[in-house]
C-alpha positions in Angstrom: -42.4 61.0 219.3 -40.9 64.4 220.9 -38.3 66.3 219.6 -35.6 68.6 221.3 -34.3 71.7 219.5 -31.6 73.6 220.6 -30.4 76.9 218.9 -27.5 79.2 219.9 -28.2 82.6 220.9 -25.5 85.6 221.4 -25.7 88.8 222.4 -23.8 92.5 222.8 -23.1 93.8 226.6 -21.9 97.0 227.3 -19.7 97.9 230.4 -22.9 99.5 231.8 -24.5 95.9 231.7 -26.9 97.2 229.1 -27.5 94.1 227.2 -28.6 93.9 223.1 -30.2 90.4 221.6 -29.1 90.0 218.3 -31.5 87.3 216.5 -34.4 89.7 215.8 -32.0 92.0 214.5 -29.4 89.9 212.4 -33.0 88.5 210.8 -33.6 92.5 209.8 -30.3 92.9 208.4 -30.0 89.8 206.2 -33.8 90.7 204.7 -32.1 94.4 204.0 -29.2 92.5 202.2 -31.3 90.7 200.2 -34.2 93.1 199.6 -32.4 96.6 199.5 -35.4 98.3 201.5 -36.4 98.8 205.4 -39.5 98.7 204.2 -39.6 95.2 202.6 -37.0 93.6 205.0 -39.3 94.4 208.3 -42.7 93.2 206.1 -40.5 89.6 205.6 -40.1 89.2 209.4 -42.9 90.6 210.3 -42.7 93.2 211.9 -44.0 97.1 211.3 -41.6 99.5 209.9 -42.2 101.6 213.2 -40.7 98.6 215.1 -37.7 98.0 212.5 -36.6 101.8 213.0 -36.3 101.5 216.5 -34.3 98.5 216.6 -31.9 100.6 214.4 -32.0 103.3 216.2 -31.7 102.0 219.7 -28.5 99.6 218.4 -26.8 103.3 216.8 -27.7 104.8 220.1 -26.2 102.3 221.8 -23.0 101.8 220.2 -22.7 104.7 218.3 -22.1 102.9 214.9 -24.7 102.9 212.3 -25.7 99.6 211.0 -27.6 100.7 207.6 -26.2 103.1 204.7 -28.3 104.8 202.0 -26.2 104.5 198.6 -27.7 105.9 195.7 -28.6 103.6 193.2 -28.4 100.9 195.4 -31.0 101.8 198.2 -30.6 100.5 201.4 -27.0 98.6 202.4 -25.3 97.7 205.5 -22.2 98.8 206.8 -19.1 97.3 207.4 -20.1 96.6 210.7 -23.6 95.0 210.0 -21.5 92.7 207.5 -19.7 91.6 210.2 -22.5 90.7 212.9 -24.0 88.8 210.3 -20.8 86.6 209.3 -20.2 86.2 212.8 -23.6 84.6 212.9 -23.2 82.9 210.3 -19.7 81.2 211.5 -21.5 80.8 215.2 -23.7 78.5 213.8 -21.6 76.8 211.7 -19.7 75.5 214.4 -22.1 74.9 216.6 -24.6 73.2 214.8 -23.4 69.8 215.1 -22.7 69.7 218.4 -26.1 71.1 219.3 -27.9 68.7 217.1 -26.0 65.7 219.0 -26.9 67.5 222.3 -30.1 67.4 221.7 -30.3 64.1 220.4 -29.3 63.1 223.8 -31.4 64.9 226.1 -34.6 63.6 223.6 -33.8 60.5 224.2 -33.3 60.8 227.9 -36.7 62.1 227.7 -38.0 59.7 226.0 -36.5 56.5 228.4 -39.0 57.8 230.9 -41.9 58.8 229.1 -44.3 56.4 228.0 -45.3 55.1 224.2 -41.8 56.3 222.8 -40.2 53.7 220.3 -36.7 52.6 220.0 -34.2 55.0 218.6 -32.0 54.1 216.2 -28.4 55.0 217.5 -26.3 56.9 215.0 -23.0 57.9 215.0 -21.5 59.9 212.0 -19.1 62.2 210.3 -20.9 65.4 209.8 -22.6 66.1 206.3 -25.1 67.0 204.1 -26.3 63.7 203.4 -26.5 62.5 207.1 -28.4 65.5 207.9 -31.3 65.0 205.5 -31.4 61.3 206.8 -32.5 62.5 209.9 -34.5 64.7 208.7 -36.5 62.1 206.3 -36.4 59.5 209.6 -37.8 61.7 211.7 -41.0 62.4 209.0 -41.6 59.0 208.9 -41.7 59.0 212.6 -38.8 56.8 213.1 -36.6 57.9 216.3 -32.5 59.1 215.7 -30.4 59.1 218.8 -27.4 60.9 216.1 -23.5 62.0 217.7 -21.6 63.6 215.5 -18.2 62.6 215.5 -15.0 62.5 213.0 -15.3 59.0 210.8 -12.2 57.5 213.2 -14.7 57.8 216.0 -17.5 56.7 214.2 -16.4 53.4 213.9 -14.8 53.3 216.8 -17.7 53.6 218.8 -19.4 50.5 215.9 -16.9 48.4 217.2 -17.5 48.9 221.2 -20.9 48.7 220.3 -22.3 52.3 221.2 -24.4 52.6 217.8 -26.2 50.5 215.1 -24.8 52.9 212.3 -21.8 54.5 212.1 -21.3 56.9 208.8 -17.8 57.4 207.1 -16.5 58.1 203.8 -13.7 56.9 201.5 -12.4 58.6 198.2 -12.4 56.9 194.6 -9.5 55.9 193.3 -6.0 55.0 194.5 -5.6 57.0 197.6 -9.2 54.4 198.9 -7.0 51.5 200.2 -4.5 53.9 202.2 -7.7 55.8 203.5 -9.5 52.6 204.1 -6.2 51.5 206.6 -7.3 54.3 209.4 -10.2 52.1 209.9 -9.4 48.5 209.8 -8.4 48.6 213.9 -12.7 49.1 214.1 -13.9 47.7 211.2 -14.0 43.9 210.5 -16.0 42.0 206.9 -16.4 39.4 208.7 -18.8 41.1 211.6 -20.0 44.0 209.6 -21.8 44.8 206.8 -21.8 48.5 204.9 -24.1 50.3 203.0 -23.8 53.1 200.5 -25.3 56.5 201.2 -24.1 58.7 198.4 -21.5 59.5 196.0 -19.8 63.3 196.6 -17.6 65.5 195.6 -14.5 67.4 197.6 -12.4 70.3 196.8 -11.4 73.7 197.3 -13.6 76.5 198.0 -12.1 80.1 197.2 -13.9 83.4 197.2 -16.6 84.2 194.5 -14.7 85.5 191.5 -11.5 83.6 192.6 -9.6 86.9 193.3 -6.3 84.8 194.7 -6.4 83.2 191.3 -6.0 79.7 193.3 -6.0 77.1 191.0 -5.5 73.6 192.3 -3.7 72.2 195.9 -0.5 73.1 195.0 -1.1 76.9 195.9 -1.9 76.1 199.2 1.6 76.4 199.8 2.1 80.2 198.5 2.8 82.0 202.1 0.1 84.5 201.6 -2.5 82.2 201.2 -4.8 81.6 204.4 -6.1 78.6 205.0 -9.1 76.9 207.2 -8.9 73.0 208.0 -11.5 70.4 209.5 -10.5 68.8 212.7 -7.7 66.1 213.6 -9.1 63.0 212.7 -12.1 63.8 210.2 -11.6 61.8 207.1 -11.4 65.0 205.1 -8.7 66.1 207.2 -7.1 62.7 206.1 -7.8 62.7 202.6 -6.4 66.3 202.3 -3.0 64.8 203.6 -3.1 62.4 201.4 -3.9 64.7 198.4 -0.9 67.4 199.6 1.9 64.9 199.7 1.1 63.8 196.2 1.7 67.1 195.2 4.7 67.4 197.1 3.3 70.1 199.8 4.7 70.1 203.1 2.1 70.5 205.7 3.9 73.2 207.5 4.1 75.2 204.4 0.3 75.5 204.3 -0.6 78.7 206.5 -3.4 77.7 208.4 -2.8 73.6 208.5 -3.1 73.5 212.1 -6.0 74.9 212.5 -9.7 73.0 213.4 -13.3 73.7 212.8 -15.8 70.9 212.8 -17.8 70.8 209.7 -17.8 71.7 205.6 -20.4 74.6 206.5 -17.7 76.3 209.3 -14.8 76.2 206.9 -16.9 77.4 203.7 -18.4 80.4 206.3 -14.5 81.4 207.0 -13.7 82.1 203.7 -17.1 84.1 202.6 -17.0 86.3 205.7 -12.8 86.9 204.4 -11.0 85.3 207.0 -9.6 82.9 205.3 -9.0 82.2 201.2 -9.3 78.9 200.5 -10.8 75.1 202.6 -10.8 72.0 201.5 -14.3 69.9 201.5 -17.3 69.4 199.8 -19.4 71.4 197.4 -22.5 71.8 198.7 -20.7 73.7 201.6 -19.0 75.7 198.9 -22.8 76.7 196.8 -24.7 77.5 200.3 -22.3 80.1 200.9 -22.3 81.4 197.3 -18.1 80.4 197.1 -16.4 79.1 194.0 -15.5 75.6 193.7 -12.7 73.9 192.1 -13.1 69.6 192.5 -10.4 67.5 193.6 -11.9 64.5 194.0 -15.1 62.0 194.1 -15.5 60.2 197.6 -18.2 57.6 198.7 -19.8 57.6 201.7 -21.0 54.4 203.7 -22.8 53.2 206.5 -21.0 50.8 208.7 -23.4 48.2 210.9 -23.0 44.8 212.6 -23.9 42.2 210.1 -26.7 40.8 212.6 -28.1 44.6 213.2 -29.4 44.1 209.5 -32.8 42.5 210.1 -33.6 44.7 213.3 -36.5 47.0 213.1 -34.3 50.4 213.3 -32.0 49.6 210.9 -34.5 47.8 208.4 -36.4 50.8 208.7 -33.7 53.2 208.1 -32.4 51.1 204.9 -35.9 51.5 203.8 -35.8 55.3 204.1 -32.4 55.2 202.6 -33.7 53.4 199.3 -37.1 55.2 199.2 -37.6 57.7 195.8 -37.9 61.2 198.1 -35.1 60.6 199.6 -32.6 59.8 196.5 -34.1 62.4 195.1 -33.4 64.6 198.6 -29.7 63.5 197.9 -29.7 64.4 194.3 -30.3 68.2 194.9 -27.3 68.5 197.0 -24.6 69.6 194.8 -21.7 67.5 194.4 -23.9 64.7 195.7 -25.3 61.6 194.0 -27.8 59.5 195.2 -27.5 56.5 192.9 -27.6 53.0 194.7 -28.6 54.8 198.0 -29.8 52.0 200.7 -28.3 49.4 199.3 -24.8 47.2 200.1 -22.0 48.5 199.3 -18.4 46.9 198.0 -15.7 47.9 199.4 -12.4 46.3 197.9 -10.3 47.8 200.5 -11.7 46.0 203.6 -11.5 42.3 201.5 
């Protein structure tokens, strides 16, 4: 089976055309942030100290802003500025990451249509998350071929119902606000035709700076004009969910500063506010822990795969439920924070779509 990888690449250009790459570098800088020495941070990627300094050197020469301080006490830190290219990064990728991974699902399997002794892929279309993403990763180990788009849960079963994938992943929370949630769907999703099948149990809520220095204590805050907030897209279920949240504690949408705007998974909006540019999101926690934020739950949500009741028995599904139900990866599931890999694989009742 081949596999395509893409990654995103930037880079610094000066009016003189003089161009600087930035991966070797932002790799230096984030092994100085965690290590406090040149020395150590250019061992950990491998390259000679010699070589380290003259990166440095060359990008202060360049742009005549140093990228490394020497603080008593404290070693080696980066400046302001250093911070900053590495945030960047770090909200770069964010965003980008699903799209790139759906990318190159497709060219793979364009690939693979003309190239001999490749298998059938299975064809799944989801809402982006933590638990979809190690899926693919435990499919592809067991040599099993993903064709994965990444799309909001609206389009995920949309595209089920015109018959563009075998699995289409969206999620619903506990409790009352599930039938109202479960409603967006019903135009794509039928009982009758389709079966569903539970991936994981999670949880949602706000992430807030380490050390919650905006003292933000719960959805209703969101409305305090000061406040900056990050959203997911139009039509992602957390998008939905948080609507549904905000009205039952009486907050206008257009009091929230920041409603309106869109980024396209839980690691984007948790990567706004670490780097400080925005105070508070709204989605789940394992977004929240990679990026060392504070969490405060709102709610538990489950998530579910939706299939046609007669894809059950195929080989690409059959094999995917048996991945899905397999120890490793419940216990993959289980390490996630917030998540809960109980019942993993296996149907799923959902009340709302009786």
């Amino acid at each position: 089976m081949i596999k395509v990888e893409i990654s995103a690449d930037w880079l610094l250009r000066q009016a003189d055309g003089a161009v600087t790459s930035l991966p070797r570098l932002l790799a230096l800088l984030q092994s100085v942030r965690q290590l406090g020495s040149i020395i150590k941070a250019a061992e950990a990627c491998g390259m000679s100290y010699r070589h380290a300094w003259g990166m440095l050197n060359e990008f202060d020469t360049r742009f005549g802003a140093r990228l490394l301080d020497k603080v008593r006490g404290q070693g080696t830190v980066l400046t302001p500025l250093a911070e900053k290219l590495i945030w960047a990064d770090l909200r770069i990728k964010a965003r980008l990451a699903p799209m790139l991974e759906s990318l190159a699902s497709e060219l793979q399997q364009d690939l693979a249509s003309v190239m001999p002794g490749q298998g059938q892929a299975l064809r799944l279309t989801a809402s982006h998350g933590f638990a979809v993403a190690a899926l693919v990763k435990h499919l592809e180990a067991q040599q099993l071929a993903v064709d994965l788009q990444y799309r909001s849960s609206t389009e995920a079963v949309a595209a089920l119902a015109r018959g563009e994938c075998d699995l289409a992943g969206f999620h619903l929370p506990m409790g009352a606000f599930e039938a109202v949630a479960a409603s967006r769907y019903l135009p794509w999703l039928d009982p009758r035709r389709h079966a569903f099948i539970h991936l994981a149990r999670r949880t949602q809520g706000l992430f807030v700076a380490k050390g919650n220095p905006k003292r933000i204590a719960g959805l209703a805050d969101l409305a305090r004009p000061e406040l900056r907030f990050v959203n997911r897209q139009q039509g992602s279920g957390t998008r939905l969910l948080l609507e549904l949240l905000l009205a039952e504690q009486g907050v206008a949408l257009d009091t929230v500063n920041g409603y309106d705007s869109a980024e396209f998974t839980h690691a984007a909006v948790a990567a706004y506010v670490a780097s400080g540019m925005a105070d508070a999101a709204f989605g789940v926690e394992t977004a929240a822990r990679n990026f060392d934020l504070d969490f405060i739950p709102v709610v538990r949500e489950r998530y579910f795969f939706a299939c046609e009741r007669r894809a059950l028995e195929s080989p690409v599904v059959a094999g995917a439920l048996a991945v899905m139900a397999g120890a490793g990866f419940r216990a993959a599931l289980d390490a996630l924070p917030g998540y809960d890999g109980e019942a993993c694989g296996g149907p799923a009742e959902i009340a709302s779509f009786a």
